[in-house]
KEKE-3310 file (N, C-alpha, C; in steps of 0.2 Angstrom, whole numbers, plus 5000, padded with zeros to 4 digits):
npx = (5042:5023:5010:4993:4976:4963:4947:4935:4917:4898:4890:4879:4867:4874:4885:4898:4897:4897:4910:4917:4912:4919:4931:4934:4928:4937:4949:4958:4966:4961:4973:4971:4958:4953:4939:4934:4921:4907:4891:4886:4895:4911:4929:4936:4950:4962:4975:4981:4985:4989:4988:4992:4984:4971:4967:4967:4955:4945:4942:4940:4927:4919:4923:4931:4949:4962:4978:4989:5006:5011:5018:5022:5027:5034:5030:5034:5023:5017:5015:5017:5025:5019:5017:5031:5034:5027:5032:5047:5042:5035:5045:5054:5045:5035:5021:5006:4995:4984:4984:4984:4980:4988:4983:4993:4999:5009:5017:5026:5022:5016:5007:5009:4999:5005:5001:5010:5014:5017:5028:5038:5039:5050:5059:5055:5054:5069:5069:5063:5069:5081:5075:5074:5066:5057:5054:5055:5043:5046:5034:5034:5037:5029:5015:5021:5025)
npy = (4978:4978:4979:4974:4975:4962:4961:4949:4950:4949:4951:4962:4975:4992:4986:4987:5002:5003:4998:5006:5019:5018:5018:5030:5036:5037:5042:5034:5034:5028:5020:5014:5004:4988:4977:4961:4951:4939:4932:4931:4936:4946:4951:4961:4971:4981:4995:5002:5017:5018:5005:4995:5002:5003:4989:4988:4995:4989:4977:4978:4985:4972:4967:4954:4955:4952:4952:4953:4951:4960:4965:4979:4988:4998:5002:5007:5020:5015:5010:4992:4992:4986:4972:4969:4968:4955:4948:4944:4939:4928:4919:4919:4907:4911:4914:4925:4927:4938:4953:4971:4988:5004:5018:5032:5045:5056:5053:5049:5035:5021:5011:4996:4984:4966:4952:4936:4918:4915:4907:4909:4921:4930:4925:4930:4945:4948:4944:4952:4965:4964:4966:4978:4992:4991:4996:4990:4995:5001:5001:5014:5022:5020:5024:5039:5042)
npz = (5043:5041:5048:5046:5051:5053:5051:5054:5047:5047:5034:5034:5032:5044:5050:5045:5047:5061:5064:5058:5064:5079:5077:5073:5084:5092:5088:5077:5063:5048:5036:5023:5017:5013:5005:5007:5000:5003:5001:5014:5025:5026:5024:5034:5031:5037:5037:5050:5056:5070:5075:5087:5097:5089:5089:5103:5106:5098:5101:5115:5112:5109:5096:5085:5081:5071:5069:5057:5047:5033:5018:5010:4998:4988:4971:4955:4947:4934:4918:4918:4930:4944:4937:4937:4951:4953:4945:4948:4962:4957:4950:4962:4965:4974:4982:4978:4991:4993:4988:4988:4985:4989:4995:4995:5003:4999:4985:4969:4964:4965:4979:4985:4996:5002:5005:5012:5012:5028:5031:5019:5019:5022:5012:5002:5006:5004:4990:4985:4988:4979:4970:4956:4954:4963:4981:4996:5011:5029:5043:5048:5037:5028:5036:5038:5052)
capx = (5035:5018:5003:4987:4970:4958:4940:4927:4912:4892:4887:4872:4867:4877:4890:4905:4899:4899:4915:4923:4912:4922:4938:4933:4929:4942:4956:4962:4966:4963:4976:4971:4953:4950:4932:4934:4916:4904:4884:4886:4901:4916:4934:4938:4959:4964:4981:4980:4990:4991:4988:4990:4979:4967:4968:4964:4949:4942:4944:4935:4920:4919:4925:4936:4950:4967:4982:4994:5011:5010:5023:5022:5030:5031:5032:5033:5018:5017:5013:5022:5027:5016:5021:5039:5035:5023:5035:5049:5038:5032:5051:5055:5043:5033:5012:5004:4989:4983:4989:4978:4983:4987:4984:4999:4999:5016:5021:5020:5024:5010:5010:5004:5002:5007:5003:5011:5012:5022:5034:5043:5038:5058:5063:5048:5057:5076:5067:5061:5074:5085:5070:5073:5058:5054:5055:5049:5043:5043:5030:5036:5038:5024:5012:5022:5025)
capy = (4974:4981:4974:4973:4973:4959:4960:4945:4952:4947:4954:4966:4983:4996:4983:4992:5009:5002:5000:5013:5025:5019:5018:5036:5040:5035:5043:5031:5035:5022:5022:5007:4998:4984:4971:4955:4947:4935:4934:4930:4939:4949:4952:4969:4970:4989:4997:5009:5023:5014:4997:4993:5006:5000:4983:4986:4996:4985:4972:4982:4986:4966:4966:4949:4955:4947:4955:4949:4953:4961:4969:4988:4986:5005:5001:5016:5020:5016:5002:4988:4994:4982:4967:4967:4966:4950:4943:4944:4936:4920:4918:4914:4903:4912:4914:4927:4926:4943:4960:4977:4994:5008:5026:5035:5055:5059:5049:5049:5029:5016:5005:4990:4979:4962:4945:4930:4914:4916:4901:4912:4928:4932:4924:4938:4948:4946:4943:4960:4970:4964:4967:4983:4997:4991:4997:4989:5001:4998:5005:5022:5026:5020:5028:5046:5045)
capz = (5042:5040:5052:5046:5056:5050:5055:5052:5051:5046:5029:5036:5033:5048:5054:5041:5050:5068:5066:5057:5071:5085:5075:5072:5089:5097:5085:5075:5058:5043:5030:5019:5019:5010:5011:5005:5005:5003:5003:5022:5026:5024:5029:5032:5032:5038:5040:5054:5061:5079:5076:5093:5098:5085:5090:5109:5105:5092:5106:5119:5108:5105:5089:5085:5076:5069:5066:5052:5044:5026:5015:5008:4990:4982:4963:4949:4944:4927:4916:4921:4940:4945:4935:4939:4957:4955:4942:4955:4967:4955:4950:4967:4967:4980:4980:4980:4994:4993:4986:4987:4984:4998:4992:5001:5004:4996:4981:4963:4964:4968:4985:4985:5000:4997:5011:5007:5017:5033:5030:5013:5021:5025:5005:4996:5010:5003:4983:4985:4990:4974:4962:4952:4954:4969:4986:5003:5017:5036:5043:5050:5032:5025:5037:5038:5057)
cpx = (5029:5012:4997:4979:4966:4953:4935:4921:4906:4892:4882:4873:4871:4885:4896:4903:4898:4907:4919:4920:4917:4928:4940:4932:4933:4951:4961:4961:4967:4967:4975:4964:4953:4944:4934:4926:4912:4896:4881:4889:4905:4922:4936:4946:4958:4971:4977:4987:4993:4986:4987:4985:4971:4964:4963:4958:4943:4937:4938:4927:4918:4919:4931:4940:4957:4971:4991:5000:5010:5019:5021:5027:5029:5034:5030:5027:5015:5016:5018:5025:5026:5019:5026:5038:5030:5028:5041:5048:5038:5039:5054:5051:5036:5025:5011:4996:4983:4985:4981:4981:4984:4991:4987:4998:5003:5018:5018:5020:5017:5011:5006:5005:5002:5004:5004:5012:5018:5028:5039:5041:5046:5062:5058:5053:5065:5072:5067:5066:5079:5080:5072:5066:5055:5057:5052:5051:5042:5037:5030:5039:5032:5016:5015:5023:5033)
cpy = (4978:4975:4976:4969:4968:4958:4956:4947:4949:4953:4957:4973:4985:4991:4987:4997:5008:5004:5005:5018:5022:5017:5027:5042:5041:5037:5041:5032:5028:5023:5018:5003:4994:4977:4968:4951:4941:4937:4936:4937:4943:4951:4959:4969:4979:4989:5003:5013:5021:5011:4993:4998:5003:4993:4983:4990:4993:4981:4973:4983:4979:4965:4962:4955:4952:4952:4950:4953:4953:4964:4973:4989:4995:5003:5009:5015:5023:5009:4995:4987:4989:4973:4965:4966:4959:4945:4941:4937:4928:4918:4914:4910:4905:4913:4921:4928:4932:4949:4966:4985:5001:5018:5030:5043:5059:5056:5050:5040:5027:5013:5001:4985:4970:4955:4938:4927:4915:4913:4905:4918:4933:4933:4930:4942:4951:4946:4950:4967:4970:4966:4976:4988:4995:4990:4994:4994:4997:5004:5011:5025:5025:5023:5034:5044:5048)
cpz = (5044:5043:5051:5050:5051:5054:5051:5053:5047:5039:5031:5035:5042:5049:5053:5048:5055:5068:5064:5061:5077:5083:5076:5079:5095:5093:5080:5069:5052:5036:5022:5020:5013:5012:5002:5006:5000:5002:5008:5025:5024:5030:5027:5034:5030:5037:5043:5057:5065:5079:5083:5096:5096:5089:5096:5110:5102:5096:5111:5119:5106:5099:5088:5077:5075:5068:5062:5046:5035:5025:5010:5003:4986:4976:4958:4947:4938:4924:4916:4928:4943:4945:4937:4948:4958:4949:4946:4960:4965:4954:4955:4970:4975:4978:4983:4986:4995:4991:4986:4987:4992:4994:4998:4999:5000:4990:4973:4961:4969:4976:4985:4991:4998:5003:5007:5012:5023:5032:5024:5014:5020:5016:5002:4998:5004:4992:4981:4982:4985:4969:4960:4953:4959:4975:4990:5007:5021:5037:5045:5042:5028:5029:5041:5046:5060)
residu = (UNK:UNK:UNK:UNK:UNK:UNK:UNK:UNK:UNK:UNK:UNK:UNK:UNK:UNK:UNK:UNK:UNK:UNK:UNK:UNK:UNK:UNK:UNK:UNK:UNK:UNK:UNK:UNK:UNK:UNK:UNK:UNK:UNK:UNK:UNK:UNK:UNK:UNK:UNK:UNK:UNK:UNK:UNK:UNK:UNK:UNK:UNK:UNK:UNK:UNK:UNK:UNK:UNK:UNK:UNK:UNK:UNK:UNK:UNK:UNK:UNK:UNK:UNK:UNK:UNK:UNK:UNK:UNK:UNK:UNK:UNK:UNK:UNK:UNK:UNK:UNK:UNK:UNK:UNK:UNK:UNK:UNK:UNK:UNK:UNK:UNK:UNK:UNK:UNK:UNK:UNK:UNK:UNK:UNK:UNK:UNK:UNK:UNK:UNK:UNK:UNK:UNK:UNK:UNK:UNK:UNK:UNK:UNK:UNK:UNK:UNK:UNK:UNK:UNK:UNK:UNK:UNK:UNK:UNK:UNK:UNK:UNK:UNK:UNK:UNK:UNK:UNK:UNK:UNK:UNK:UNK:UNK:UNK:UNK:UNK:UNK:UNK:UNK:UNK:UNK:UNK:UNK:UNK:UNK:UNK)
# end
């Protein structure tokens, strides 16, 4: 299982680069950003290096942030790759809540992270792992430690 930082934060000029400096000064490597937002707002969702690291920095600097179980899906990276792992998914009847991509260091294959709702976290889990062309990663393989 794969743990994503989500940070709420105000739509305003600097906020983003507040935080990525003290992500940055404090050593933490971001493997994965994505911002979700609004006119208001935005949700910044990372993968980090050291998540808990991360986490009780974040924290420290007042910065509310969440941390929530994803799934790390390498699909071939080719036309279709994709598809079959969200066909898969709708099959068993599972939703997808979110998906975003995750540019990995080593691979000629795609990764895409995946969050579905906790309650069929376990069935995607188990759906997954018989799907053809697709592989799940824990996290010590998907961020190289």
């Amino acid at each position: 299982m794969i743990r994503q930082v989500s940070i709420f934060m105000e739509n305003h000029e600097g906020r983003l680069n507040k935080l990525l400096k003290i992500l940055a000064e404090n050593d933490i490597n971001i493997r994965s950003l994505n911002i979700a937002e609004t006119m208001d707002y935005g949700i910044v969702r990372l993968i980090l290096q050291e998540t808990e690291k991360g986490i009780e920095v974040l924290k420290k600097n007042n910065i509310r942030c969440t941390s929530t179980s994803v799934l790390a899906a390498e699909v071939p990276d080719e036309p279709g790759g994709l598809s079959n792992l969200v066909d898969a998914l709708t099959q068993a009847k599972i939703n997808i809540v979110y998906a975003y991509s995750f540019l990995p260091k080593k691979t000629d294959n795609a990764i895409i992270i995946v969050r579905v709702d906790d309650e069929v976290q376990q069935k995607a889990i188990e759906t997954l792992e018989k799907t053809q062309g697709v592989k799940l990663l824990d996290a010590e393989t998907l961020l190289m430690k």
